[in-house]
TORKOL-4160 file (C-alpha; in steps of 0.2 Angstrom, whole numbers, padded with zeros to 4 digits, m for minus):
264
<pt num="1" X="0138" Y="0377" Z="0508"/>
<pt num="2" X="0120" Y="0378" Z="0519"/>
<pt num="3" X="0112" Y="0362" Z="0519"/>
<pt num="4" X="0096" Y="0363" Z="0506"/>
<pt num="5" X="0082" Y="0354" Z="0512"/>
<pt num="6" X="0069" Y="0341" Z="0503"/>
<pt num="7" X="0051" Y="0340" Z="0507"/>
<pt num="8" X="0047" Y="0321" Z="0506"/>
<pt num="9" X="0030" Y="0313" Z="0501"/>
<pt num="10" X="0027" Y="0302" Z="0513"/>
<pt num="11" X="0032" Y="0300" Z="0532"/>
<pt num="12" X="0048" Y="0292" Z="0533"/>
<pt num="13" X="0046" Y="0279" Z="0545"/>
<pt num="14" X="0058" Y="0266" Z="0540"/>
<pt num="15" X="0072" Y="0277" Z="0540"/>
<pt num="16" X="0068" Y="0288" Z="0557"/>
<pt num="17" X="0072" Y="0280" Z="0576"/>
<pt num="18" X="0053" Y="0273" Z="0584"/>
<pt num="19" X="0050" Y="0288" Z="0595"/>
<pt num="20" X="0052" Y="0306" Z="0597"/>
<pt num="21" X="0070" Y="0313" Z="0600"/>
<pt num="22" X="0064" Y="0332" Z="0607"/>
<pt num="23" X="0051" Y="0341" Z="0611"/>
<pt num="24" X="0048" Y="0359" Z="0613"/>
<pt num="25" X="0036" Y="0375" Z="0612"/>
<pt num="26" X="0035" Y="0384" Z="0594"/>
<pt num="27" X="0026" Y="0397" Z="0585"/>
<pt num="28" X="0016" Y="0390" Z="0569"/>
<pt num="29" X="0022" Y="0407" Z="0559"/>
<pt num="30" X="0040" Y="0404" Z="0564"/>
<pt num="31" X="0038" Y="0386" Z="0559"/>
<pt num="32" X="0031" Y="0392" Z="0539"/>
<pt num="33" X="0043" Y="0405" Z="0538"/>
<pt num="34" X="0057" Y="0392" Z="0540"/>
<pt num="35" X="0048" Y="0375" Z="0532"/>
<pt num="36" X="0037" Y="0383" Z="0519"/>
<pt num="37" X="0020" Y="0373" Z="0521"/>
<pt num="38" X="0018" Y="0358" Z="0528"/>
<pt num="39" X="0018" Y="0342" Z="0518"/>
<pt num="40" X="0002" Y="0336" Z="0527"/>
<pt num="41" X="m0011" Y="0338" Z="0540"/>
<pt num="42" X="m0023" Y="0330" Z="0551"/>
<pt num="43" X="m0040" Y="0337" Z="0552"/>
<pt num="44" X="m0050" Y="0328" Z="0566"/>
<pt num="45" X="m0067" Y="0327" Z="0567"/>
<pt num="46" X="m0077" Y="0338" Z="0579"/>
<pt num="47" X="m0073" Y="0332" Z="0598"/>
<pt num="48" X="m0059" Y="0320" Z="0590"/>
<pt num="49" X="m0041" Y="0326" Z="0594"/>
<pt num="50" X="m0034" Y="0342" Z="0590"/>
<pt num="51" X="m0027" Y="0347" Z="0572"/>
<pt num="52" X="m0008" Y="0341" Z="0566"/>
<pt num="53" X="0004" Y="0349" Z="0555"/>
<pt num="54" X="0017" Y="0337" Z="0546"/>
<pt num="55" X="0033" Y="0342" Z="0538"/>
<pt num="56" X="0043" Y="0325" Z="0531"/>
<pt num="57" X="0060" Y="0332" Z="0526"/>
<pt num="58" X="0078" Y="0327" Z="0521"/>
<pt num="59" X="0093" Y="0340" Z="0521"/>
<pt num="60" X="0105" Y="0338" Z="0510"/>
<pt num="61" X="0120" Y="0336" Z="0524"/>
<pt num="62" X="0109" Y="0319" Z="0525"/>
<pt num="63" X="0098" Y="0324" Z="0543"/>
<pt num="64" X="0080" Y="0317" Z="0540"/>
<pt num="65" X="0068" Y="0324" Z="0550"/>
<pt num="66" X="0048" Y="0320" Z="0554"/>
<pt num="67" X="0040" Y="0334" Z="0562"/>
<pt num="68" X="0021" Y="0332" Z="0570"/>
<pt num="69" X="0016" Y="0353" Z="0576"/>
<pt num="70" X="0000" Y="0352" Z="0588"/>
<pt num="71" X="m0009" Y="0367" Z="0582"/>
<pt num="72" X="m0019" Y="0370" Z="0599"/>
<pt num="73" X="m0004" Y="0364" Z="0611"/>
<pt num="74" X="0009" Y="0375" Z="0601"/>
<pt num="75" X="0021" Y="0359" Z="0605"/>
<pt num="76" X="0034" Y="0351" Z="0589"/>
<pt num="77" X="0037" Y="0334" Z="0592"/>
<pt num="78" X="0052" Y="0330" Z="0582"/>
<pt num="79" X="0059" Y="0314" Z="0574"/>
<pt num="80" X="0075" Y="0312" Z="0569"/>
<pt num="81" X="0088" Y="0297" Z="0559"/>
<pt num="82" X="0101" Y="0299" Z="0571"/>
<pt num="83" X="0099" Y="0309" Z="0590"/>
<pt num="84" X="0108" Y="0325" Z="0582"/>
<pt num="85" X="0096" Y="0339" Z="0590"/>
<pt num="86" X="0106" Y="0352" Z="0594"/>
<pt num="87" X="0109" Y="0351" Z="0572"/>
<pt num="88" X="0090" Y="0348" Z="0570"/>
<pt num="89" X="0086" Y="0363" Z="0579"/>
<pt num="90" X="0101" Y="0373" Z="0570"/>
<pt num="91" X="0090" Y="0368" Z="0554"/>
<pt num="92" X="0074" Y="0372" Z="0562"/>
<pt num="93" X="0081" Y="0390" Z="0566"/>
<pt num="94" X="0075" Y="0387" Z="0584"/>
<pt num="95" X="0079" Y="0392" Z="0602"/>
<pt num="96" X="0066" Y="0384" Z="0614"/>
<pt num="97" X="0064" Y="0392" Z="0630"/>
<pt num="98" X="0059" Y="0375" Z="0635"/>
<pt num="99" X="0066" Y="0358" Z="0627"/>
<pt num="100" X="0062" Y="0342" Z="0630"/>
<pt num="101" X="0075" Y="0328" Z="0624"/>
<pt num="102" X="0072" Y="0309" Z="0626"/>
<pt num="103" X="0093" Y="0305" Z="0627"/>
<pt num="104" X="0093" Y="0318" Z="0643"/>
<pt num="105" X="0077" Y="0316" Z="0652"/>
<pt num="106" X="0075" Y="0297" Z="0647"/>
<pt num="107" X="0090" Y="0290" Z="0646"/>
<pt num="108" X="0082" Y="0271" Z="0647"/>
<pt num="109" X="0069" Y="0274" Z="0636"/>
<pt num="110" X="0081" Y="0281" Z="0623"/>
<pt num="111" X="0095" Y="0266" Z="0625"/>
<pt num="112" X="0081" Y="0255" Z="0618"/>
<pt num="113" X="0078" Y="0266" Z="0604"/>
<pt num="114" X="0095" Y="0270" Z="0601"/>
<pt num="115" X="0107" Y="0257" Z="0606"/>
<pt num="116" X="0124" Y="0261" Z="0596"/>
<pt num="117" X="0121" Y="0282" Z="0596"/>
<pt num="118" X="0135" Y="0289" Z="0585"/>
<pt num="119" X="0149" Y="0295" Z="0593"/>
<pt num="120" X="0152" Y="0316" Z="0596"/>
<pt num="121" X="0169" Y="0315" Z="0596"/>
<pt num="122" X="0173" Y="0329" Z="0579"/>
<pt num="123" X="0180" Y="0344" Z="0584"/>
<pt num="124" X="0175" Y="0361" Z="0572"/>
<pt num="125" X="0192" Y="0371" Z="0569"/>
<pt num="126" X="0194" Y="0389" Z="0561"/>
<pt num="127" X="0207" Y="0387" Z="0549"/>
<pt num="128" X="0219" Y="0402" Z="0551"/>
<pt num="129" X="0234" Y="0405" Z="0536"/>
<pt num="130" X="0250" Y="0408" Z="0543"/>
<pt num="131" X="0244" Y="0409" Z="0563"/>
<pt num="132" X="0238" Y="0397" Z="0575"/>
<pt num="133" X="0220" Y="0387" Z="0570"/>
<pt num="134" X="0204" Y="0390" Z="0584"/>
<pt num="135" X="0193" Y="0375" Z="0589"/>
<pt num="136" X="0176" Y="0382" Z="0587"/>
<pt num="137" X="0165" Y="0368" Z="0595"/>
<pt num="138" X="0168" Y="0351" Z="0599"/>
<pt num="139" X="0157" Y="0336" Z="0605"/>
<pt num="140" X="0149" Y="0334" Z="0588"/>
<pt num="141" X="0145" Y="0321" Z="0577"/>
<pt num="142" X="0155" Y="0321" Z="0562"/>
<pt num="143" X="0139" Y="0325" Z="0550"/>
<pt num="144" X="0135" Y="0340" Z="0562"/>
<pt num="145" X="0151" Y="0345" Z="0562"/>
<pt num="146" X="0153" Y="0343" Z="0543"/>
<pt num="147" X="0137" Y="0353" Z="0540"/>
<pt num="148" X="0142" Y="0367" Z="0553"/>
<pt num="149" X="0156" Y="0370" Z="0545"/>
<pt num="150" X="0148" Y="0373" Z="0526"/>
<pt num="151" X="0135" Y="0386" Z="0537"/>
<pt num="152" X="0149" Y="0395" Z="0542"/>
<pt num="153" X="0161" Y="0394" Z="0531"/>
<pt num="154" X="0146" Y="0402" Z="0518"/>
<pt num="155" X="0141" Y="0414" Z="0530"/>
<pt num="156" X="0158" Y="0423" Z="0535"/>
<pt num="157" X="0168" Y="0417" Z="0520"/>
<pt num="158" X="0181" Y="0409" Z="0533"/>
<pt num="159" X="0188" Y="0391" Z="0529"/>
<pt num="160" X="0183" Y="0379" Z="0543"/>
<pt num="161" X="0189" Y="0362" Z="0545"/>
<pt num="162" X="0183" Y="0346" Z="0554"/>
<pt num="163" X="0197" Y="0335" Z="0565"/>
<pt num="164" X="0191" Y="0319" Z="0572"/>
<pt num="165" X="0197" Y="0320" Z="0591"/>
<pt num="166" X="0199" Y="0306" Z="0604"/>
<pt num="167" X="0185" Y="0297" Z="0610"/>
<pt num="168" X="0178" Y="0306" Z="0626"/>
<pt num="169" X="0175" Y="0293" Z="0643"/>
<pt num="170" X="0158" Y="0297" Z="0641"/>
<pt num="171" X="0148" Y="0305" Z="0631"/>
<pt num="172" X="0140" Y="0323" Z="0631"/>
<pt num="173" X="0122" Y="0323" Z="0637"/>
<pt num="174" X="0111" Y="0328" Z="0622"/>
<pt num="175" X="0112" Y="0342" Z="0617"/>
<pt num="176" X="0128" Y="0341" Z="0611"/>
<pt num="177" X="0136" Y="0358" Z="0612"/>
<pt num="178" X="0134" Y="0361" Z="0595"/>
<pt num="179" X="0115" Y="0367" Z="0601"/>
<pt num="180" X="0110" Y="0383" Z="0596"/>
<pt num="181" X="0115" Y="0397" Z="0610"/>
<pt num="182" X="0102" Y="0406" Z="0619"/>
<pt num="183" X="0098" Y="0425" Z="0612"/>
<pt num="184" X="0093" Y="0436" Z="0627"/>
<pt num="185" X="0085" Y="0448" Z="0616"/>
<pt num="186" X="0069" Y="0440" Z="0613"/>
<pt num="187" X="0063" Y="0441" Z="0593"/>
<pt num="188" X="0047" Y="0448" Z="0588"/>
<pt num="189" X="0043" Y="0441" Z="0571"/>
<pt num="190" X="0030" Y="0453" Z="0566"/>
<pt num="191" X="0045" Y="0466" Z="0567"/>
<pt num="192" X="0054" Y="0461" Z="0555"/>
<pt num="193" X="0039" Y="0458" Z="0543"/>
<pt num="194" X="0032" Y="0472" Z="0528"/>
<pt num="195" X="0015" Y="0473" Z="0530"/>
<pt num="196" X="0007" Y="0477" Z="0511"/>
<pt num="197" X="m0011" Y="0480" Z="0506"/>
<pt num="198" X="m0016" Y="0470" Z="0489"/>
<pt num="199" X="m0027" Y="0476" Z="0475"/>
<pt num="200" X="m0042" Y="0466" Z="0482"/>
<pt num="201" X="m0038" Y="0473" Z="0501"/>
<pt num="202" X="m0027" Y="0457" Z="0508"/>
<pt num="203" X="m0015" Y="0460" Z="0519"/>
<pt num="204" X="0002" Y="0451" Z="0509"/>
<pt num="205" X="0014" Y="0446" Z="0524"/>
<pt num="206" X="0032" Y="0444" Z="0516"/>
<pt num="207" X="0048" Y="0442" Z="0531"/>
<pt num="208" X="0062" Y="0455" Z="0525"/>
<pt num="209" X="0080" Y="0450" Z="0523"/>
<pt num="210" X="0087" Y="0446" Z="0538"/>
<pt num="211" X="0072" Y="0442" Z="0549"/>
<pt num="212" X="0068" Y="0433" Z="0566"/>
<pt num="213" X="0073" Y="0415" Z="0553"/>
<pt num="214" X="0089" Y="0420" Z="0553"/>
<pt num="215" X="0092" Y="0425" Z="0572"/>
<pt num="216" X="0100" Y="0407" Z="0578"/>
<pt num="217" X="0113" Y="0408" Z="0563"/>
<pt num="218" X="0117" Y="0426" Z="0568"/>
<pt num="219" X="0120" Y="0420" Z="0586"/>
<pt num="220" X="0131" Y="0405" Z="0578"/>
<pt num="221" X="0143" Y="0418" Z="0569"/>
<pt num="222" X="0145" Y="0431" Z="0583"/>
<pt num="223" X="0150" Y="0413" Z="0595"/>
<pt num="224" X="0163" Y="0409" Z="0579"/>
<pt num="225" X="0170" Y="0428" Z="0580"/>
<pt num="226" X="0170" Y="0425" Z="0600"/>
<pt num="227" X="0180" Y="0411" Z="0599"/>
<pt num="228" X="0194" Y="0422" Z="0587"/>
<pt num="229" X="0195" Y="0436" Z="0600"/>
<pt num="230" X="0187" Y="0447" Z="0587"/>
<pt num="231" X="0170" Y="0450" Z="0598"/>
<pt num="232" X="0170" Y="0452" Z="0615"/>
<pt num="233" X="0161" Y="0437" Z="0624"/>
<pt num="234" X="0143" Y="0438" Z="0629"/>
<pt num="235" X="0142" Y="0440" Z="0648"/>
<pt num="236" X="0138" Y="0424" Z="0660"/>
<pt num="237" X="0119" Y="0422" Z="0658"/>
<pt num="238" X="0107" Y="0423" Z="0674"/>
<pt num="239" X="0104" Y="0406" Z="0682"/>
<pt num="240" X="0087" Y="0397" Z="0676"/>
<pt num="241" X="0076" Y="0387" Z="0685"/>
<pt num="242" X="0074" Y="0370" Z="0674"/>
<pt num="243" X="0057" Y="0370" Z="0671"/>
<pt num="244" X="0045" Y="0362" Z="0681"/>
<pt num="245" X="0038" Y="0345" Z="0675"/>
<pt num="246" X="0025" Y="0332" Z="0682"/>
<pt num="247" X="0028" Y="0320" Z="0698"/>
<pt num="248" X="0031" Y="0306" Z="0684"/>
<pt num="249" X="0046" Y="0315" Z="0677"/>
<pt num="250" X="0039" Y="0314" Z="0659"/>
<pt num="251" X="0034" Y="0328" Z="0646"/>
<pt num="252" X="0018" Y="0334" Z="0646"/>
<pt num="253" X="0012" Y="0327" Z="0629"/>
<pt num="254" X="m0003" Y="0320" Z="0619"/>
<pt num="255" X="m0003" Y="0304" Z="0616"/>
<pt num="256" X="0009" Y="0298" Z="0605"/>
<pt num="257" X="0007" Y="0303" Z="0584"/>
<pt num="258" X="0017" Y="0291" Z="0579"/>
<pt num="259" X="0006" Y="0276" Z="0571"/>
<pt num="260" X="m0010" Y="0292" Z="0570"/>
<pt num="261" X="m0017" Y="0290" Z="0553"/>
<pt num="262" X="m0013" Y="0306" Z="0543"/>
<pt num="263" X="m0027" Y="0314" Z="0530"/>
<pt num="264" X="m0018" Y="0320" Z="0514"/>
């Protein structure tokens, strides 16, 4: 089934690795459609910093997940129990144009925050009766695969089956390929809202069956029916300049919102 999630009442910080996983661009709106409201804020005094949306959350496939939202940068800072990014993001319904990831772009750094990462060595196999099974992804962890599975298996009504493979000599740069593929056509979000006009005048916002929160999981069925021969696959995309980052080789970021004292 799709993993339900848990708001939290406090920042989990015993149970979350010391620093930031990823890092990435996002839309607030995208963000409440998905999360519901944030479980706390920072509201800095005039001059003081800029304002901090909080969400503290445990899925029930087990992910925990500490999410800080610069609401002037438009920047998510994620935390995370394990480096499982490409599954956070699957969570998170989000397909960064731009992604920072400490595992990729700090590999030292992240060693001493994560010394013993688990391994991604599950494989995600379509079980077919009375033919051949397909391997739908590999290079997962086995909780990400596990939870992959349930999400597909609800959503095409399909039985899907996780099979430990042999360790690989090294392991898959983060994200794992269990990240999110890119859509091409890019998703307005205001289009796939009703737009209503209350007794008293107020615009009511309500996102329609269907909408821009559900575009990733769309994209991760039409790759499981690709994989089957029963969808033609998408063609090679264009080659993309990484993007551009400063002569230190680090993300441009605020200083860091770990240890910030949060107003509730």
């Amino acid at each position: 089934m799709p993993s339900e999630v848990t708001r939290l009442p406090a920042f989990p910080r015993h149970r979350l690795l010391g620093q930031e996983l990823f890092a990435c661009p996002a839309n607030e709106v995208d963000l409440l459609t998905v999360l519901g409201e944030p479980t706390a804020e920072y509201q800095p005094s005039l001059g003081e910093g800029t304002p901090i949306l909080f969400w503290d959350l445990e899925w029930s496939c087990g992910l925990v997940m500490g999410l800080q939202f610069d609401q002037l940068a438009q920047r998510l800072s994620g935390f995370l129990d394990q480096p499982e990014v490409a599954h956070a993001l699957r969570h998170l319904q989000l397909d960064p144009p731009e992604l920072w990831i400490l595992e990729r772009d700090e590999p030292t750094r992240f060693r001493q925050v994560c010394p013993e990462p688990p391994l991604r060595t599950a494989h995600l196999w379509r079980v077919v009766p009375d033919d051949d099974d397909v391997d739908v992804a590999d290079g997962l962890t086995p909780r990400d695969a596990e939870c992959l599975a349930g999400e597909l298996a609800a959503d095409t009504g399909e039985g899907y089956e996780v099979r430990e493979g042999p360790p690989p000599a090294h392991q898959p740069a983060a994200p794992p390929p269990s990240e999110p593929p890119r859509i091409n056509e890019p998703v307005d979000l205001f289009d796939e809202m009703v737009i209503d006009i209350g007794d008293d005048d107020e615009l009511v916002l309500g996102v329609t069956e269907g909408g821009a929160a559900d575009h990733v999981r769309r994209a991760l069925i039409r790759r499981a029916a690709q994989a089957t021969g029963r969808e033609p696959a998408d063609p090679a995309p264009d080659v993309v300049d990484p993007p551009v980052i400063d002569t230190s080789g680090k993300p441009l970021r605020r200083r860091d919102l770990f240890s910030m004292p949060r107003k509730r």
